[in-house]
C-alpha positions, 0 to 999 in steps of 0.5 A, a space after each residue: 622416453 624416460 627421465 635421465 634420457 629426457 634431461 641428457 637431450 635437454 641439457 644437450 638443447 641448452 649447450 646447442 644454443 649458447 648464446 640463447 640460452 644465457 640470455 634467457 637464463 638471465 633475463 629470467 633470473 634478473 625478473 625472478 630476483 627482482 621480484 624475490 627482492 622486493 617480496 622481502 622488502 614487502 615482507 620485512 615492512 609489511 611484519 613490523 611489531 609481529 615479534 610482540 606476543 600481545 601484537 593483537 591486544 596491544 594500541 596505541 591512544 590517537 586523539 584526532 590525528 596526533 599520536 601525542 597524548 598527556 602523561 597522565 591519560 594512560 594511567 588513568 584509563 588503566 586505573 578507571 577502565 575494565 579490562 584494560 591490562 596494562 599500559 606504558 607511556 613513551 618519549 623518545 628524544 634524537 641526539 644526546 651526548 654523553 661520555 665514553 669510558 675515555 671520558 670523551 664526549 661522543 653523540 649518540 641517539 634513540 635515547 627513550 623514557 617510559 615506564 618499566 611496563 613497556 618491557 612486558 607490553 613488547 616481550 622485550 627480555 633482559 639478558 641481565 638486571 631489570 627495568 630503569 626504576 628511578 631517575 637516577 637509573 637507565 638500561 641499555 641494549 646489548 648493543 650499546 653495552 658492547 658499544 661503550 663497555 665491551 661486555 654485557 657485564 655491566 649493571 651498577 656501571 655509569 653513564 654520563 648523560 647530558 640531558 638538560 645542559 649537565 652530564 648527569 650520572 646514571 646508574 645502569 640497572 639492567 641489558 635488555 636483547 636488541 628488538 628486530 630490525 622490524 619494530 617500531 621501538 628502537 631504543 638504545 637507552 630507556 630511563 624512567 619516565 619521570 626523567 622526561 622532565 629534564 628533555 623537556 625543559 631543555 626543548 623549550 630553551 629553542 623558544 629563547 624569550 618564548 620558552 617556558 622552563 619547569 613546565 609541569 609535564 605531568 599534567 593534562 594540559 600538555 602532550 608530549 608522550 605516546 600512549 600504549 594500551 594493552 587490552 584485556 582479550 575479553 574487551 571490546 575496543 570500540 567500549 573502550 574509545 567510548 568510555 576515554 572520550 570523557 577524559 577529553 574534558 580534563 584539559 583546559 586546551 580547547 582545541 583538544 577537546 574537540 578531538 575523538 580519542 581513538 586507537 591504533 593497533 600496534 601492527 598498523 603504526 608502520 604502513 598506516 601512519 602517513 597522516 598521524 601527526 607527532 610521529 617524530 622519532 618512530 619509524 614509519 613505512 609507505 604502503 603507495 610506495 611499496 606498491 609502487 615498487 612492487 608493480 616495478 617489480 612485476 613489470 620486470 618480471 614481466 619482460 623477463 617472463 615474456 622474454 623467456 617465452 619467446 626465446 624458448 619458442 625461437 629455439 624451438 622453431 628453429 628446431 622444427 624438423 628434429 622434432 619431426 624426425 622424432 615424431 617420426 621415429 615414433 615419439 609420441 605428442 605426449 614424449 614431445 610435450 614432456 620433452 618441451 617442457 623438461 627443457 623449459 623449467 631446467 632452464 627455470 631452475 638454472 635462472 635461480 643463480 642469477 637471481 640469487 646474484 641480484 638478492 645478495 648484491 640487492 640487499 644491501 642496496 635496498 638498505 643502503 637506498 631506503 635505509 632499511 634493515 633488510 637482512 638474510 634471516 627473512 630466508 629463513 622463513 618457509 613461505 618464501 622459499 614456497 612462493 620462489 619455487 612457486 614462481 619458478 615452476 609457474 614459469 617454466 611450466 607455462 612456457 613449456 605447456 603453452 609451446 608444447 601444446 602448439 608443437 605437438 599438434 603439427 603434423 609430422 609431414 609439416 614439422 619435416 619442412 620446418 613449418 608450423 602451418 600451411 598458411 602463409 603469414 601476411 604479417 609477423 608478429 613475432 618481435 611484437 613482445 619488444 614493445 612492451 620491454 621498451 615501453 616499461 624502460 620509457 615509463 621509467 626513464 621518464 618517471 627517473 628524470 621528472 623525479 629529479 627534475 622536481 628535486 632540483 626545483 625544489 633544491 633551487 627555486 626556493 620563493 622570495 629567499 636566497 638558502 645559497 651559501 648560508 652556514 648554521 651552527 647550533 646555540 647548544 648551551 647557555 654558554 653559547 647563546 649568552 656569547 652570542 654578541 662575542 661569536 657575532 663580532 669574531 666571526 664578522 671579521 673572518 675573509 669571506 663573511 658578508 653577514 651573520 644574524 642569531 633565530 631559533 628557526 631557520 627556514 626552510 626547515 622540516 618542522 613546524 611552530 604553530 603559534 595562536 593569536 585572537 582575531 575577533 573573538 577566534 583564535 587562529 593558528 599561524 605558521 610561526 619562526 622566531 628570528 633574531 634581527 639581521 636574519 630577515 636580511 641575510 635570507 634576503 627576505 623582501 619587506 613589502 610593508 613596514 621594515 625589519 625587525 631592529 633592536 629587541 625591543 623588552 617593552 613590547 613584542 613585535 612581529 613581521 606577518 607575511 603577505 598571506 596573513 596580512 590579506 587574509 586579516 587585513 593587516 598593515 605595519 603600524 597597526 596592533 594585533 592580539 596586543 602585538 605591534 606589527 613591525 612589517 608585512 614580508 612578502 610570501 616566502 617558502 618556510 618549508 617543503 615544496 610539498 606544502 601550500 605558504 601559509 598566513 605566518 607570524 614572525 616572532 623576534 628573538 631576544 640576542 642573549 636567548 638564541 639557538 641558532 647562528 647563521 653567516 652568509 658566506 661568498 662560498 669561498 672560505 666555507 671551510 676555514 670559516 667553519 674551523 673557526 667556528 669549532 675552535 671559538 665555540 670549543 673554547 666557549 663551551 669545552 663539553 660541548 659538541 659543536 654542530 655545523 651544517 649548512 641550509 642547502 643540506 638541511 633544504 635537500 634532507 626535505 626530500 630524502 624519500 624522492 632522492 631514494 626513490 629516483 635511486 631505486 628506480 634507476 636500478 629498476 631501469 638498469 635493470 629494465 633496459 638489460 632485459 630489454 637488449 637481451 631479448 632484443 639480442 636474441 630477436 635479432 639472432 634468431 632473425 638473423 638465423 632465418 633470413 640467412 640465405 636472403 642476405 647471402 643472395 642480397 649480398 651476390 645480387 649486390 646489396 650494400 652492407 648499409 642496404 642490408 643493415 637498414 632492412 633489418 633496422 626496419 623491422 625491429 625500429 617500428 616496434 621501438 615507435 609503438 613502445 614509444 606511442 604506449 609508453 607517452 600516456 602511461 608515464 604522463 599519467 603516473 608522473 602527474 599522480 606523483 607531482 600531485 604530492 607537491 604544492 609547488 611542482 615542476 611542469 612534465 616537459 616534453 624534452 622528457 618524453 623524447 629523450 627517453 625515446 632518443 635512449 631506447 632509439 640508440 640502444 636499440 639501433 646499436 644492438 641491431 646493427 652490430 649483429 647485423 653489420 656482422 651478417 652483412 659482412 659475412 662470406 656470401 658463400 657462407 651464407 648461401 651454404 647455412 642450413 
């Protein structure tokens, strides 16, 4: 048989069966483009900073686990260490404000300092001008040329910039090419890094009465900047940790010293920086998530695979005693395999629209769900092309060689009868492969629920404080917070206000303020918050011991330590500590995240004319009048003021973004999942269906009930939905326990979630067999009795 008359019979097959046909095409080609999907993603995070020419020389200085390092270290190991090429140091702030061409003030973001040398660290060229050489100079990406000037013809223009509670005028010397979506620098501005001085001392306006403005940040006693290095090839990375080690001793801070230098090489900062403190505003990946989402993906390629195969086998058993005839008409077994496997890699191929569907409609889920920049440029490269073909052929081949085999080794005389075999079979098999598509659909669903069950334990059972219905708005300028008493009293007399107080933190907020006090010739580090008086009170915070903080007192600092820091050192109200009055002991509460463990903290009063924050509790009626109000009244204070509004439910639930964009995920996976599942179960069904034919027809005449016929079917098909089920329980039982091990505080894995998995996969699986079968059930017992 040749070529075009093998592929005329195949496509002929493909047409004879429809309906198994199309569900083994799209199954397939939903496995095969999940797989290809989370193959770019692995991809896109796995070749972050691959776009540097010196990716290899090029690191980044840790001390310990803090990427944070002083400004001048990098420049000094530049000067005093060999082979040490080049260096740059880098600060990136979050939002900043600045004025548009309209004169309009807008909020943009990644606004970045560093030396001109960062450009040819990163090979990041310039379509026009130069580096930002003064502080009276920035550069700009393409993008934000475009952005503010419509054109990229825009050296010696201006930008207005408010850094340190002024618009300062910045001239633009120069437009640098966007960096690729996978880097982790993503600036959109880059001043001088001299200019970090203004950024920092509008930082500590947040500490109020704690704050220390004018710091000299150039010293080596603080440690605000990154610091990159770029070796020599002929240097010897572990010579050169050895030789910074002694720059430890140029800080008087005595915990630094304790700490290694050590480097990081630019390529790892992604995927590897989970435990590196300071790492604010770089992007950063999650190699266990990422291998999460890949064995997913597997586990669905897996069901479609599985599914492909014993459809494939279904329809050529059911072809049996044509390849008989062929056989005896002289075919070969060689012609017959060739045939088989023809047929099996068409179908392969033919998947690949489907799974081209899932890549374009993929793409950007992934980017929407994990905030990503996926894009279609990763086709581009050749070895993805390779490894779909790969999969494709691999597919296709294995299926068709592994029937084929079996096929072409049974006698003429059998295949005629439509047999395989001589030997009855005492059990089948056949629908075996179901339970594994519902087991990996149950681990999903379970994982799906226990995902959201932990997220709304966290989002509602913060400990010993009430987030609910609280408002928060930004002191963002000194006019603001020195009108703290006025917004204080106007606000307070807004229908629906039942209380409002001033802080510098709010909790239960993301970040942390550590703060050092003596204890016996030690010093320890507690958790800190500054707040100002009434906040205990509107957090509803419980006083055990003592009371709250009352008017500020300038004579003395006070402070309310919690319950953990007063057994931990044998703490009392009244008592001084470190020079400091203890006002009260409050009861444990969550300052932040469920993720970590309350720790000793110390509560820090906040002067009223130095807050940075105020907060109203509301009754959850007037939310959207009162917030109005406050954007008028604080416009009016500070015109050229962007003002900030936003409540501490939102901030609470921003905690947990990542877990919200994994339950997403995953739920597609078990849409996905449970396609597949019913589509292989559709075409086990049918190709049952098929061969119990004439036993229904002689059922129906010997007087079976429709109801009858149904149940028999259920039968056979349900217990494979119980053993998937008896697998699933242990698997996800074991996964979610891993997962919730990320939380201090965490949810139980209730029962009720293992059986309404079952319950969904019981329904799904009841509806699908029993349409089809009420369809045979019903059908004309002569009919029946006449199918071949």
């Amino acid at each position: 048989m040749n070529l075009p008359l093998n592929l005329t019979l195949a496509i002929r097959n493909i047409f004879k069966k429809k309906t198994q046909s199309i569900i083994s095409i799209l199954g397939l080609g939903i496995g095969v483009g999940c797989v290809f999907l989370l193959m770019l993603l692995y991809i896109h995070e796995s070749s972050f900073n691959d776009y540097i020419p010196n990716k290899h020389l090029l690191n980044r200085v840790l001390q310990g686990n803090d990427c944070r390092t002083s400004f001048p270290l990098a420049s000094t190991i530049k000067d005093e260490i060999p082979l040490v090429d080049n260096f740059f140091r880098y600060y990136q702030t979050a939002d900043v404000e600045l004025k548009n061409s309209q004169n309009e003030i807008v909020q943009d973001h990644q606004f970045a300092f560093s030396d001109a040398t960062i450009f040819d660290c990163l090979g990041i060229r310039f379509i026009q001008g130069k580096p930002a050489l003064s502080k009276s100079e920035v550069c700009i990406s393409q993008t934000t040329a475009k952005k503010y000037f419509n054109s990229l013809d825009v050296c010696d223009r201006i930008l207005k910039i408010k850094l340190n509670n002024q618009f300062i005028s910045l001239q633009i010397t120069g437009v640098y090419k966007n960096l690729p979506t996978n880097s982790t620098f993503n600036p959109n501005f880059i001043a001088d890094i001299d200019l970090t001085g203004e950024i920092l001392n509008h930082n500590q306006q947040m500490f109020g009465h704690y704050g220390q403005e004018n710091e000299d940040f150039k010293d080596w006693n603080h440690f605000p900047f990154q610091s990159y290095l770029l070796l020599n090839p002929q240097a010897n990375t572990e010579t050169i940790v050895r030789n910074i080690q002694s720059y430890k001793e140029r800080t008087n801070h005595e915990k630094r010293k304790t700490m290694d230098y050590k480097l990081q090489a630019i390529t790892d900062i992604y995927l590897n920086s989970s435990d590196i403190n300071g790492d604010t505003f770089t992007p950063a990946g999650n190699s266990k998530e990422l291998s999460y989402f890949l064995a997913i993906a597997v586990f669905i390629l897996l069901i479609a695979i599985v599914n492909y195969i014993f459809l494939t086998k279904a329809k050529i058993t059911a072809r049996l005693k044509e390849l008989g005839t062929q056989k005896a008409l002289g075919a070969s077994n060689i012609s017959i395999r060739k045939q088989i496997i023809l047929e099996s890699n068409l179908i392969s191929f033919i998947s690949l629209l489907p799974a081209f569907l899932i890549v374009i409609l993929g793409i950007p889920f992934l980017n929407a769900t994990l905030d990503r920049n996926l894009s279609f440029e990763l086709f581009s490269i050749w070895q993805v092309w390779c490894l779909l073909i790969l999969i494709i052929l691999l597919t296709g081949s294995v299926a068709g060689i592994a029937i084929g085999l079996n096929i072409s080794r049974v006698s003429t005389v059998l295949l005629l009868l439509g047999k395989v075999s001589q030997r009855p079979k005492i059990k089948s098999w056949n629908n075996s492969f179901l339970s594994l598509h519902f087991a990996i659909f149950m681990v999903l669903v379970v994982g799906v629920l226990t995902v959201k069950k932990q997220l709304h334990y966290a989002q509602t059972n913060s400990q010993n404080i009430n987030p609910k219905n609280i408002i928060i708005c930004e002191l963002n300028s000194p006019e603001l917070s020195s009108q703290f008493d006025v917004i204080q009293t106007e606000v307070e007399k807004l229908p629906g206000v039942l209380h409002s107080a001033g802080s510098s933190f709010i909790p239960p907020f993301n970040s942390f303020l550590p703060v050092n006090l003596q204890y016996e010739n030690e010093r320890i580090q507690f958790d800190g918050l500054i707040m100002g008086e009434g906040m205990i009170e509107l957090l509803e915070l419980k006083i055990i011991d003592g009371e709250s903080f009352g008017s500020f007192q300038t004579d003395r600092t006070e402070m309310i330590f919690n319950e953990s820091a007063a057994k931990q050192f044998n703490l009392k109200a009244g008592e001084i500590f470190n020079g400091f009055y203890v006002k009260g002991i409050a009861k444990d509460f969550n300052a932040h995240s469920f993720r970590r463990m309350i720790q000793p903290m110390v509560i820090l009063q906040q002067d009223p004319k130095k807050m940075n924050l105020f907060a109203i509790k509301t009754n959850g009626k007037n939310d959207t009048e009162i917030t109005q109000f406050i954007q008028k009244l604080f416009k009016e204070i500070s015109p050229d003021k962007m003002v900030k509004v936003y409540s501490l439910s939102d901030q609470i639930t921003e905690f947990y973004k990542t877990e919200q964009q994994q339950a997403k995920l995953i739920s597609a996976f078990s849409f996905l999942a449970i396609a597949l599942s019913i589509m292989g179960l559709l075409g086990m069904v049918l190709n049952t269906l098929s061969r119990k034919t004439k036993e229904i027809g002689i059922r129906k005449v010997n007087g079976a009930k429709t109801y009858e016929i149904i149940g028999m079917l259920n039968k056979d098909f349900l217990k494979w939905v119980v053993i998937a089920f008896v697998l699933a329980c242990p698997i996800a039982w074991y996964a979610m326990h891993k997962w919730l091990e990320n939380f201090a505080y965490k949810t139980d894995i209730s029962w009720w979630i293992f059986a309404l998995a079952g319950l969904i996969v019981v329904v799904i699986a009841l509806l699908t067999v029993s349409f089809q079968s009420w369809r045979a059930a019903t059908r004309n017992p002569v009919e029946s009795l006449r199918y071949e």
